[in-house]
Residue frames as a rotation matrix with the C-alpha (Angstrom) as fourth column:
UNK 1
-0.691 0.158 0.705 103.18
0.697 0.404 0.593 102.53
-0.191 0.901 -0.389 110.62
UNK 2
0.296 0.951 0.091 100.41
0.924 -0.261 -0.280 104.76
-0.243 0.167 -0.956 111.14
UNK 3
0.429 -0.199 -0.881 102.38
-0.379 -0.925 0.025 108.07
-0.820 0.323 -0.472 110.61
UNK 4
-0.660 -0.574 0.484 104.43
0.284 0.406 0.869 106.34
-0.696 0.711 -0.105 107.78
UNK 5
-0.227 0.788 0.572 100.61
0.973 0.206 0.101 106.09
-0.038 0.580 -0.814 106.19
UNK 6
0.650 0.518 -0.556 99.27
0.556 -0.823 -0.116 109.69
-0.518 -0.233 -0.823 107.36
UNK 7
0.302 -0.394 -0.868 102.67
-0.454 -0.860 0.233 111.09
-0.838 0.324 -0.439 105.57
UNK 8
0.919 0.138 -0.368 102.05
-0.393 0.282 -0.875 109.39
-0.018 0.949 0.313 102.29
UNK 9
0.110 -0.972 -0.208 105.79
-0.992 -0.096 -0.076 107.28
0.054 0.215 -0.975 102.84
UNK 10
0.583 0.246 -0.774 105.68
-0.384 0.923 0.004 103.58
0.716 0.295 0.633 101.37
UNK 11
-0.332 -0.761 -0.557 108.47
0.301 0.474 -0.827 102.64
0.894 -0.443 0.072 104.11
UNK 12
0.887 0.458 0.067 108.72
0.022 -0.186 0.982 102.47
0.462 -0.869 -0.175 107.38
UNK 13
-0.206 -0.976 -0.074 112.63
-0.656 0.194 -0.730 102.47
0.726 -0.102 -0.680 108.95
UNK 14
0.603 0.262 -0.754 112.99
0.278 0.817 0.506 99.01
0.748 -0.514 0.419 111.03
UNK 15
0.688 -0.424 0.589 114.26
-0.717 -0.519 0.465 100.13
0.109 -0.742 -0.661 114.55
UNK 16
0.596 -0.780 0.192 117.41
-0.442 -0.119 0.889 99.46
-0.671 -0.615 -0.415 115.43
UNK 17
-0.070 -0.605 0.793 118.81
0.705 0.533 0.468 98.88
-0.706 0.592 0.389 111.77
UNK 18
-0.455 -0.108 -0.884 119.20
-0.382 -0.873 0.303 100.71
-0.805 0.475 0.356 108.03
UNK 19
-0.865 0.276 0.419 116.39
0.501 0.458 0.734 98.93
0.010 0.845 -0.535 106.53
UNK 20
-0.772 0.604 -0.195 113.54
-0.407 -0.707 -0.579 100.05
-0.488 -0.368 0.792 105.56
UNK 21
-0.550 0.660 0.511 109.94
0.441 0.750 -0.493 98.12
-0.709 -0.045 -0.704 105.17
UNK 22
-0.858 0.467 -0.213 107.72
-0.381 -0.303 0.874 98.56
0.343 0.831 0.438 102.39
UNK 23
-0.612 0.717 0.334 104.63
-0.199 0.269 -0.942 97.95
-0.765 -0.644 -0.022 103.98
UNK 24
-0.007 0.579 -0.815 102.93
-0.937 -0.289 -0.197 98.22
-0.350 0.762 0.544 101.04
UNK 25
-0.097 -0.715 -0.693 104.56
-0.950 0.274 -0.149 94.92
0.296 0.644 -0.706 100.26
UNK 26
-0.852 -0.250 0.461 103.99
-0.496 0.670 -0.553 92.88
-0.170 -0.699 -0.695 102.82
UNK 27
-0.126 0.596 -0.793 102.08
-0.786 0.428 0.446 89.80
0.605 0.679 0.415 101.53
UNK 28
-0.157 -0.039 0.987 100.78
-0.638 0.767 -0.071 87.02
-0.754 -0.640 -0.146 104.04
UNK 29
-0.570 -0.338 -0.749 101.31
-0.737 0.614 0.283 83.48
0.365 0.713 -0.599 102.09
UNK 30
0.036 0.557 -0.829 99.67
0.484 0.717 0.502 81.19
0.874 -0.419 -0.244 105.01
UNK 31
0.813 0.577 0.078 99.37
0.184 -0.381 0.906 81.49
0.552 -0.722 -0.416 108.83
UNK 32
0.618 -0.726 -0.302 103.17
0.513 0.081 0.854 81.78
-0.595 -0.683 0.423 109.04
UNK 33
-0.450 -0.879 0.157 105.03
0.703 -0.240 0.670 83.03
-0.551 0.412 0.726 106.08
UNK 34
0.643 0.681 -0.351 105.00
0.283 -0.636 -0.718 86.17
-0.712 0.362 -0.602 104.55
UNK 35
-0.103 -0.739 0.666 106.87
0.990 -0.144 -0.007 87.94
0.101 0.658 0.746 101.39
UNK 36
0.992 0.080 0.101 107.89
0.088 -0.993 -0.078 91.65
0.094 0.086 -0.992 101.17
UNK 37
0.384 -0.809 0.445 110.21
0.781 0.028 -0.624 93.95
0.492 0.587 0.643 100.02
UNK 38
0.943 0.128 -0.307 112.43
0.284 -0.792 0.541 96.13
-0.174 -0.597 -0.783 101.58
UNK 39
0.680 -0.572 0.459 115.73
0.413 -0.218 -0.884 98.76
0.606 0.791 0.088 101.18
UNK 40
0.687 -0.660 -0.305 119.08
0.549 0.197 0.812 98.60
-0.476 -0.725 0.497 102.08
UNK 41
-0.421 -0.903 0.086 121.81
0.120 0.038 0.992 100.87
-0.899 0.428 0.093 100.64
UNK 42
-0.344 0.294 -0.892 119.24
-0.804 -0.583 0.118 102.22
-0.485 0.758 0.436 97.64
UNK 43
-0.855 0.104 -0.508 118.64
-0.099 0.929 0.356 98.69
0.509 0.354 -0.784 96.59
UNK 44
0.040 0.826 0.563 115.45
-0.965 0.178 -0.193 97.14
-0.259 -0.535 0.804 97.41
UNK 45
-0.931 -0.344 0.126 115.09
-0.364 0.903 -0.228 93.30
-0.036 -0.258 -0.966 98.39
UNK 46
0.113 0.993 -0.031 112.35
-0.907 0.116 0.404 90.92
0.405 -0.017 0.914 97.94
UNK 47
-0.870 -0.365 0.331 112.23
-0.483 0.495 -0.722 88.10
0.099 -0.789 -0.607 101.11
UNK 48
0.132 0.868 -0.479 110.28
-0.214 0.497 0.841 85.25
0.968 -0.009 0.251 102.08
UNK 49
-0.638 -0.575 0.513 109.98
-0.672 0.091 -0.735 85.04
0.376 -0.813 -0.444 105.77
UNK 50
-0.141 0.282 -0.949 108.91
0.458 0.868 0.190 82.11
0.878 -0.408 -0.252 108.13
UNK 51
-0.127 0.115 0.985 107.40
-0.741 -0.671 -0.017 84.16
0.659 -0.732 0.170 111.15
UNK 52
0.957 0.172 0.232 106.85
-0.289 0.592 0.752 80.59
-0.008 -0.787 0.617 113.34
UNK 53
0.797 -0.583 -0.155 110.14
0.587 0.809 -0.028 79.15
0.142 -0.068 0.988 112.66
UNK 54
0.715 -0.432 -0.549 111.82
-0.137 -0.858 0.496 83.06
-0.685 -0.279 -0.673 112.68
UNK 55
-0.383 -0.543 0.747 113.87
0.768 0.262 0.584 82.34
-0.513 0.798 0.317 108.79
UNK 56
0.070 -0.070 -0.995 114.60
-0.366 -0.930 0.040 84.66
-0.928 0.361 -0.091 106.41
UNK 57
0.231 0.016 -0.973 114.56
-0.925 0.313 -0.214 83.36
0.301 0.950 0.087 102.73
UNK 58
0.900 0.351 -0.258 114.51
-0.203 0.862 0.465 79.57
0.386 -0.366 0.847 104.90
UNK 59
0.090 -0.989 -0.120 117.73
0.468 0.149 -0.871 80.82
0.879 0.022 0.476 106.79
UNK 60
0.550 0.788 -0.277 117.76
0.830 -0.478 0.288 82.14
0.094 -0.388 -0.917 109.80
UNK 61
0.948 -0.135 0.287 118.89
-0.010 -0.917 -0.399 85.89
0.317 0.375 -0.871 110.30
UNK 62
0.501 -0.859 -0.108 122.41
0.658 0.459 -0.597 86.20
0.562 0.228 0.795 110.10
UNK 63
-0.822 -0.050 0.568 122.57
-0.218 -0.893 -0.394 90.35
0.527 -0.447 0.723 111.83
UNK 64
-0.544 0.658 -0.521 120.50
0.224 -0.484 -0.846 92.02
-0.809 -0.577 0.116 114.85
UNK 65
-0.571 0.206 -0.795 119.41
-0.462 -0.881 0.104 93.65
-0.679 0.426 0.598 111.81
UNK 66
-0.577 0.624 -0.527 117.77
-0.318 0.423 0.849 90.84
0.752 0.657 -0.046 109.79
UNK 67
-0.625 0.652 -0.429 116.07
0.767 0.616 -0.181 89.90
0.146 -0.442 -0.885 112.90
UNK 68
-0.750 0.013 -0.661 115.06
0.296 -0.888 -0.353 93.27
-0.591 -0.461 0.662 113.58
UNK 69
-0.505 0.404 -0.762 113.44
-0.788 -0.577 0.216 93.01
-0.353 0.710 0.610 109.89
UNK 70
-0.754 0.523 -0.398 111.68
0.296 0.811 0.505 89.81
0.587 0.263 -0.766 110.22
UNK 71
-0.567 0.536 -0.625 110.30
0.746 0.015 -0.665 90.55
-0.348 -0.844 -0.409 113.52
UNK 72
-0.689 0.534 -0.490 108.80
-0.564 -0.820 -0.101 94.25
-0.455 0.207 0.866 112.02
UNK 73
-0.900 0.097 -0.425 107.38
-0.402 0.193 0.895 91.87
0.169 0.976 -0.134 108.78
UNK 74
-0.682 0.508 -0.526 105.52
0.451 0.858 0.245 89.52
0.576 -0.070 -0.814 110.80
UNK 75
-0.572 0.334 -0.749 104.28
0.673 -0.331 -0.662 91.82
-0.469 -0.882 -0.035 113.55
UNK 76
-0.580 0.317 -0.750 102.74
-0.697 -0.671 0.255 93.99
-0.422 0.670 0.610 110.55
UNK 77
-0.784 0.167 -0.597 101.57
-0.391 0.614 0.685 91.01
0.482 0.771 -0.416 108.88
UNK 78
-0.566 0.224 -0.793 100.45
0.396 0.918 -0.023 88.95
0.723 -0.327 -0.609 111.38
UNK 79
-0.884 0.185 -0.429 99.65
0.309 -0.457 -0.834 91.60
-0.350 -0.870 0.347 114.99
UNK 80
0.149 0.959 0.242 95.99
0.951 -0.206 0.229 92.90
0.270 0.196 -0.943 115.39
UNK 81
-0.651 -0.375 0.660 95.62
0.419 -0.903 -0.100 96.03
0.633 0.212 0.744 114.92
């Protein structure tokens, strides 16, 4: 995230997948769920995620690749820097 920030780029790319995090975006709701948007395929998504219960709009991830992009959300959201 820190180079993402240092080279002025609103995204971050979620390892092992072809999304990419808006950080900018990432909104804590309570002490578990956050919202933020992120792009797939030129399109950009807005998600609500459950970081204790590990749900994705109150589903849980369906790909490596939506877990891949919860787990980034929350660990941004939630991880001390």
């Amino acid at each position: 995230m820190n180079n993402a920030i240092s080279n002025n780029v609103v995204y971050i790319p979620v390892p092992n997948s072809s999304y990419q995090l808006y950080y900018g975006t990432i909104n804590p709701i309570n002490t578990s769920q956050v919202e933020f948007a992120f792009g797939y395929q030129d399109q950009t998504f807005q998600v609500n995620a459950d970081c204790e219960q590990g749900l994705l709009n109150g589903q849980p991830p369906s790909t490596a690749e939506e877990a891949e992009l919860l787990n980034a959300a929350c660990q941004i959201a939630f991880a001390s820097f």
